[in-house]
Residue frames as a rotation matrix with the C-alpha (Angstrom) as fourth column:
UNK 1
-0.373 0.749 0.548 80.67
0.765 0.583 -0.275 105.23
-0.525 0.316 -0.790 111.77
UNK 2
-0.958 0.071 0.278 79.16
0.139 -0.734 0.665 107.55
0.252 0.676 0.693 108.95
UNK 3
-0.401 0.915 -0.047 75.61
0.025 0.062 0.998 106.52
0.916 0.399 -0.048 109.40
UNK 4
-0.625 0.178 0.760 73.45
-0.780 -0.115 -0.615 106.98
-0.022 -0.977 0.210 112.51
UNK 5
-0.977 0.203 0.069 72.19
0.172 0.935 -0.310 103.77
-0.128 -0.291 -0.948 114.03
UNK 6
-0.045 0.986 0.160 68.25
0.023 0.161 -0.987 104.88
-0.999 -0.041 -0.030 114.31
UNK 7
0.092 0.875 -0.474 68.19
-0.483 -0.377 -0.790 105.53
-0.871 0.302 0.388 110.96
UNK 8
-0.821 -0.264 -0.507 69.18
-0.532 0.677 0.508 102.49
0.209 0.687 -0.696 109.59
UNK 9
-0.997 0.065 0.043 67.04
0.041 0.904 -0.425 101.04
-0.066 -0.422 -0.904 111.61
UNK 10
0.135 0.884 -0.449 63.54
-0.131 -0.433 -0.892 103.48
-0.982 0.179 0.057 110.75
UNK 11
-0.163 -0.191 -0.968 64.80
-0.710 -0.659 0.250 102.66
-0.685 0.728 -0.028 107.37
UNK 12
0.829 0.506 0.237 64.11
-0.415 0.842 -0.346 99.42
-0.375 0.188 0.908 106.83
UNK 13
0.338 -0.633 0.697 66.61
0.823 0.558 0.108 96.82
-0.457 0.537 0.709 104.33
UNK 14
0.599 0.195 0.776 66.82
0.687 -0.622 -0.374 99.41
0.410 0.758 -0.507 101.97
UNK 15
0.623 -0.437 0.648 68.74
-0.605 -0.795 0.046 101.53
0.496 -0.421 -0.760 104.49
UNK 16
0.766 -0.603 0.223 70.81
-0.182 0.130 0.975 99.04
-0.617 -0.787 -0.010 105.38
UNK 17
0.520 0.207 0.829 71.58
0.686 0.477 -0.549 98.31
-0.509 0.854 0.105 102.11
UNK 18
0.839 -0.110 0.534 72.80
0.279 -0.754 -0.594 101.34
0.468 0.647 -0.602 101.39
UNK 19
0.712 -0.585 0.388 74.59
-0.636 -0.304 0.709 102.17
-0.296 -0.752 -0.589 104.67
UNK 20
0.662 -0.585 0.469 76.99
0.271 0.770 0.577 98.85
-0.699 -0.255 0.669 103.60
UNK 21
0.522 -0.458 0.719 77.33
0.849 0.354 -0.392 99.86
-0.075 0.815 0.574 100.60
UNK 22
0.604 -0.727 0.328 79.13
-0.305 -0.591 -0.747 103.10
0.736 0.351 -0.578 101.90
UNK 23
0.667 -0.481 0.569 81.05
-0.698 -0.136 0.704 101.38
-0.261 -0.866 -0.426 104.16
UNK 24
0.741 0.126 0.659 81.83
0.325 0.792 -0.516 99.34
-0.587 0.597 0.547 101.69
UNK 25
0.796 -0.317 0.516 82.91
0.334 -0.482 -0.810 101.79
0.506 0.817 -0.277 99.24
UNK 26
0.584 -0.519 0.624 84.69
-0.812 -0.372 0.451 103.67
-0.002 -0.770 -0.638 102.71
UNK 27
0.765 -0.438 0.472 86.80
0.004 0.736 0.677 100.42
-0.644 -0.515 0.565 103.56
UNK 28
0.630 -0.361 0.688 88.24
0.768 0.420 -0.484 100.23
-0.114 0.833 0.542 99.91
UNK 29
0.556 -0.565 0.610 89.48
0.022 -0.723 -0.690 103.68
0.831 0.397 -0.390 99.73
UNK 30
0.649 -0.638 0.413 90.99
-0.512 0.034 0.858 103.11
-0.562 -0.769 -0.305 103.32
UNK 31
0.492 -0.797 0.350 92.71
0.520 0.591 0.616 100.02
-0.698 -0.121 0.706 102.02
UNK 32
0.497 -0.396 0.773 93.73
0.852 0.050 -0.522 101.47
0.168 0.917 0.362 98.72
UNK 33
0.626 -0.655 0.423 95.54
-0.554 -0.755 -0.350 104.57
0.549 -0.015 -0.836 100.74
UNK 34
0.772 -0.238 0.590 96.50
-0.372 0.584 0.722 102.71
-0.516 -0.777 0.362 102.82
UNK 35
0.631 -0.482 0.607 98.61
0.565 0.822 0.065 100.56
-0.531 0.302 0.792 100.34
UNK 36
0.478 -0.576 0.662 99.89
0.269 -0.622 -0.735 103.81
0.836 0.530 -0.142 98.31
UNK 37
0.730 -0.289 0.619 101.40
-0.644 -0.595 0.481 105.03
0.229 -0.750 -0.621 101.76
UNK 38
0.322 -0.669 0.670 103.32
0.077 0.724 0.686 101.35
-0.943 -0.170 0.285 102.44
UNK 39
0.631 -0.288 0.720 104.37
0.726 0.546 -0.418 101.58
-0.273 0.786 0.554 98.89
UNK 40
0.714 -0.558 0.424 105.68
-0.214 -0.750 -0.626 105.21
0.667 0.356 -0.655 99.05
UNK 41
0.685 -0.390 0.615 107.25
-0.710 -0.168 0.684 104.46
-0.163 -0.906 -0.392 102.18
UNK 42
0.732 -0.367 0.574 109.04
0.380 0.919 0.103 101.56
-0.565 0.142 0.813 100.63
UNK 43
0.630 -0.454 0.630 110.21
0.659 -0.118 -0.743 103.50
0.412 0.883 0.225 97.81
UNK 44
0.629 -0.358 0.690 111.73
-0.290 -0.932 -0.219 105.69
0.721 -0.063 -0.690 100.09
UNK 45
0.629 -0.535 0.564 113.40
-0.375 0.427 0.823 103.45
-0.681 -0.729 0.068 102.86
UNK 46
0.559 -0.509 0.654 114.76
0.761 0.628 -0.162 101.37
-0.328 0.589 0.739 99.36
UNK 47
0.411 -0.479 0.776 116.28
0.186 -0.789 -0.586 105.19
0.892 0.385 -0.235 98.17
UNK 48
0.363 -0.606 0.708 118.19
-0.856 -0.517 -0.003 105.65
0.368 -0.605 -0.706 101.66
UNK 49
0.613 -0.559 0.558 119.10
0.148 0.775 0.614 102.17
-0.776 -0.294 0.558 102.14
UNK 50
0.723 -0.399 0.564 121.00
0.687 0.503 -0.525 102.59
-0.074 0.767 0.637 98.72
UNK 51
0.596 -0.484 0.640 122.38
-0.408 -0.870 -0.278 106.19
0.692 -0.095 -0.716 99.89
UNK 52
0.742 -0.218 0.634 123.69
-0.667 -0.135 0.733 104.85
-0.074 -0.967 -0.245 103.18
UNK 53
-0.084 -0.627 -0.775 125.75
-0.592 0.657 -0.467 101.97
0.801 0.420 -0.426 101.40
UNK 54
0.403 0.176 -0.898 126.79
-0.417 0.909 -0.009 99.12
0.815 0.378 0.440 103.05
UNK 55
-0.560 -0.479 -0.676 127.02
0.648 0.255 -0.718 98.13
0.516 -0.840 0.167 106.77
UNK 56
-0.985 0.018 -0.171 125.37
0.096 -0.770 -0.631 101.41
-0.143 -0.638 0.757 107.62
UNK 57
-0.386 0.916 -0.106 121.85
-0.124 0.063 0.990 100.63
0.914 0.395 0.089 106.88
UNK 58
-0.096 0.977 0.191 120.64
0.446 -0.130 0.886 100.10
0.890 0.170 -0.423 110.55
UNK 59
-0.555 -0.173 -0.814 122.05
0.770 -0.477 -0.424 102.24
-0.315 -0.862 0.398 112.34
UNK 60
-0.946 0.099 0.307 121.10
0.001 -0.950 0.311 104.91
0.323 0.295 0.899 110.11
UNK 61
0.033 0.999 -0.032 117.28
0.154 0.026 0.988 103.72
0.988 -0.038 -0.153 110.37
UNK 62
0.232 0.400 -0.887 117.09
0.910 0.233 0.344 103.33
0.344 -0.886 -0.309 114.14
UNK 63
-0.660 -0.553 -0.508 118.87
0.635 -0.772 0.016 106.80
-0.401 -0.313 0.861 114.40
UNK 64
-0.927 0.190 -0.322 116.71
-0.221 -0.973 0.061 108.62
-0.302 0.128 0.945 112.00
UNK 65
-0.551 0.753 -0.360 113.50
-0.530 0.017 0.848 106.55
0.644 0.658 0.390 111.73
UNK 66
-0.081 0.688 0.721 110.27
-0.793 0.393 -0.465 105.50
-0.603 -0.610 0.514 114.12
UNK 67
0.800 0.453 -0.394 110.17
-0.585 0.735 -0.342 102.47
0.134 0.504 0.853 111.63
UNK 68
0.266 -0.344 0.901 111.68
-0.384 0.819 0.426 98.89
-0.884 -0.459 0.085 113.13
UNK 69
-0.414 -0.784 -0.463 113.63
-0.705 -0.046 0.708 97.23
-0.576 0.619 -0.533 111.13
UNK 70
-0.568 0.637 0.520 111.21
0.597 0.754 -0.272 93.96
-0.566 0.156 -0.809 110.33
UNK 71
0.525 0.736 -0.427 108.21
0.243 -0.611 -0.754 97.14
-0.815 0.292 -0.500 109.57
UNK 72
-0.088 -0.642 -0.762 111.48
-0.629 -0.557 0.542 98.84
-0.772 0.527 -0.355 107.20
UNK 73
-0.855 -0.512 -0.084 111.85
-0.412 0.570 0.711 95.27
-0.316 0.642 -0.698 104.92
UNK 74
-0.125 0.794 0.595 107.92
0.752 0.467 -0.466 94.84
-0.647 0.389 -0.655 104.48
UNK 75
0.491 0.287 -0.822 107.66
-0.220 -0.873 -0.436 98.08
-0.843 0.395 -0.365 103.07
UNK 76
-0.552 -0.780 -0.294 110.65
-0.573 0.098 0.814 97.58
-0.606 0.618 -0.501 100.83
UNK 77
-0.786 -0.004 0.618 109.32
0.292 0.879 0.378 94.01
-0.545 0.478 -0.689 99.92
UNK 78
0.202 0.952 0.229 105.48
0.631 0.052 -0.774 95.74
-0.749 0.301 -0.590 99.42
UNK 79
-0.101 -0.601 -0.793 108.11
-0.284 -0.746 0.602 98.57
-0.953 0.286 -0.095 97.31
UNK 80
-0.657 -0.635 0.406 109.04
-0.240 0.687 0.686 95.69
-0.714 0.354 -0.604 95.13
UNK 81
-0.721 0.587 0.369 106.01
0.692 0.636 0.341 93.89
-0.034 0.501 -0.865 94.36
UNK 82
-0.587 0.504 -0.633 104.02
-0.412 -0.860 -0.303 96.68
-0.697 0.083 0.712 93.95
UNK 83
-0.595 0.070 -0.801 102.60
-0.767 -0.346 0.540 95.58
-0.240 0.935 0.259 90.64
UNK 84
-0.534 0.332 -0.777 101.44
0.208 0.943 0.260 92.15
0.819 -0.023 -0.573 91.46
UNK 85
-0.752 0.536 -0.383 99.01
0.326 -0.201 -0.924 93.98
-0.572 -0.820 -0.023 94.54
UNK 86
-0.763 0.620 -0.182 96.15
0.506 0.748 0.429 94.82
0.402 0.235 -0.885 94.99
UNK 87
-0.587 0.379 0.715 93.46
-0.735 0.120 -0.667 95.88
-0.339 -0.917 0.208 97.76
UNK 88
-0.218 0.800 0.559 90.60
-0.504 0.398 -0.767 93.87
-0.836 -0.449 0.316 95.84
């Protein structure tokens, strides 16, 4: 939480008002790293799936990555469609 609780509350609307609107502002830049991180991470599972060639794609992941294979093909897919996203 950014804001302390009394002093929204000694602050009237006006202080709450404000308090949303940086948590507000805070949420967006969460989602919007948030989405550059699943999108690098895509671009980078889609560049070693194409190194590892064919057949050897999950062994290699389960051997040298903490990312499941289900988690491995959203990235990719969020890799893809990048351009057609969003956060808001």
């Amino acid at each position: 939480m950014t804001t302390a609780p009394m002093a929204i509350e000694d602050g009237g609307l006006d202080a709450l008002a404000n308090a949303i609107d940086v948590e507000h502002q805070a949420a967006i830049a969460a989602a919007v790293s948030a989405l550059d991180h699943a999108i690098r991470c895509g671009e980078l599972l889609t560049r070693a799936k194409d190194r590892v060639g064919h057949g050897g794609w999950l062994a290699w992941l389960q051997k040298h990555c903490r990312v499941g294979e289900r988690e491995a093909r959203n990235y990719m897919r969020v890799y893809r469609h990048r351009a057609g996203l969003s956060v808001i």
